[in-house]
C-alpha positions as CSV (number, residue, x, y, z in Angstrom):
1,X,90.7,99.4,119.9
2,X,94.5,98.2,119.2
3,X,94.3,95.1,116.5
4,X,97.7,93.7,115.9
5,X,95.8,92.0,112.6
6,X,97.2,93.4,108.9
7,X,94.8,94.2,106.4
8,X,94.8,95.7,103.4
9,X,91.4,98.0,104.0
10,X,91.4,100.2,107.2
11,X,89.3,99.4,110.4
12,X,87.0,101.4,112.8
13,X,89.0,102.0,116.0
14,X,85.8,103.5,117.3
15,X,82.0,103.9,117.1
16,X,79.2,106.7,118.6
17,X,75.8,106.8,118.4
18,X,74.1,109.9,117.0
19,X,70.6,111.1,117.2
20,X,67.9,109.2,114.9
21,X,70.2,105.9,114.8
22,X,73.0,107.2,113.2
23,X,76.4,106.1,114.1
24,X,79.8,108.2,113.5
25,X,83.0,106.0,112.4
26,X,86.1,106.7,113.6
27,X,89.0,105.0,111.4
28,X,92.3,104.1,112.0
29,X,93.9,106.7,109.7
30,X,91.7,109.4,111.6
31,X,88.8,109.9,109.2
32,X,85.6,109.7,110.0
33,X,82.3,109.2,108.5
34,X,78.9,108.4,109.4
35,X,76.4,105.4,109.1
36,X,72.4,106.0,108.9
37,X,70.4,102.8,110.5
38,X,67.1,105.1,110.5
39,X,65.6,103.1,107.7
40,X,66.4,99.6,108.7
41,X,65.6,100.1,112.6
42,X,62.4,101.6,111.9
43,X,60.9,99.2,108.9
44,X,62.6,96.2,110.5
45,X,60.5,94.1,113.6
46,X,63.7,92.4,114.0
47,X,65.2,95.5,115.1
48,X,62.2,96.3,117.8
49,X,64.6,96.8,120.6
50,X,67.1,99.2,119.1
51,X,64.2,101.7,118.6
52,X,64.8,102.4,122.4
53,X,67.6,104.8,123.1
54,X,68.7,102.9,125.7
55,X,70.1,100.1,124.2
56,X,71.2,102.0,120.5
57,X,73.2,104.2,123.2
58,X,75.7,100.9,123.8
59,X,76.5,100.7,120.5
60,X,80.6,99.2,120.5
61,X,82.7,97.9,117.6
62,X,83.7,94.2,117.7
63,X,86.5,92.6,115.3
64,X,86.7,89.0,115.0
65,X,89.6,87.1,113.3
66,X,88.4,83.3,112.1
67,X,90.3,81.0,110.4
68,X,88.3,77.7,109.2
69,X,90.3,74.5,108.6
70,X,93.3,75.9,108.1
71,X,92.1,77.9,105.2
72,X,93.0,81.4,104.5
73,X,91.2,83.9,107.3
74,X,88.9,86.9,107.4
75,X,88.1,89.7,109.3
76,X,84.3,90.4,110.5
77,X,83.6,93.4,111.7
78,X,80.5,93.7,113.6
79,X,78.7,96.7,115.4
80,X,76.4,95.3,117.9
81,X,74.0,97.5,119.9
């Protein structure tokens, strides 16, 4: 991912799912780290249909730029499965 957006925290170029819901971070300065959903997936109903491997697998990174009325805008990053 190649956002032309300027901010002053670093983003996650890329994501990868890992065995028992985890998901490695790739940022834009080249570090990574990793991100446990274990807990939440399996104590959350909402959740239900990430317990299947099939759809965690197509985990992506999504960054959306919003600005509301004019007013000052944000960054939302969002990791959908």
């Amino acid at each position: 991912m190649n956002s032309q957006i300027k901010t002053p925290w670093k983003k996650v170029i890329s994501v990868f799912p890992k065995d028992n819901y985890t998901l490695e971070l790739k940022w834009e300065d080249g570090q990574q780290s990793t991100l446990s959903l274990e807990s939440r997936i399996n104590t959350r109903d909402i959740f239900w249909r990430l317990r299947n491997p099939r759809y965690f697998n197509q985990v992506s990174v999504v960054i959306h730029w919003d600005d509301y009325a004019g007013q000052r805008g944000y960054i939302f990053l969002q990791i959908i499965c």
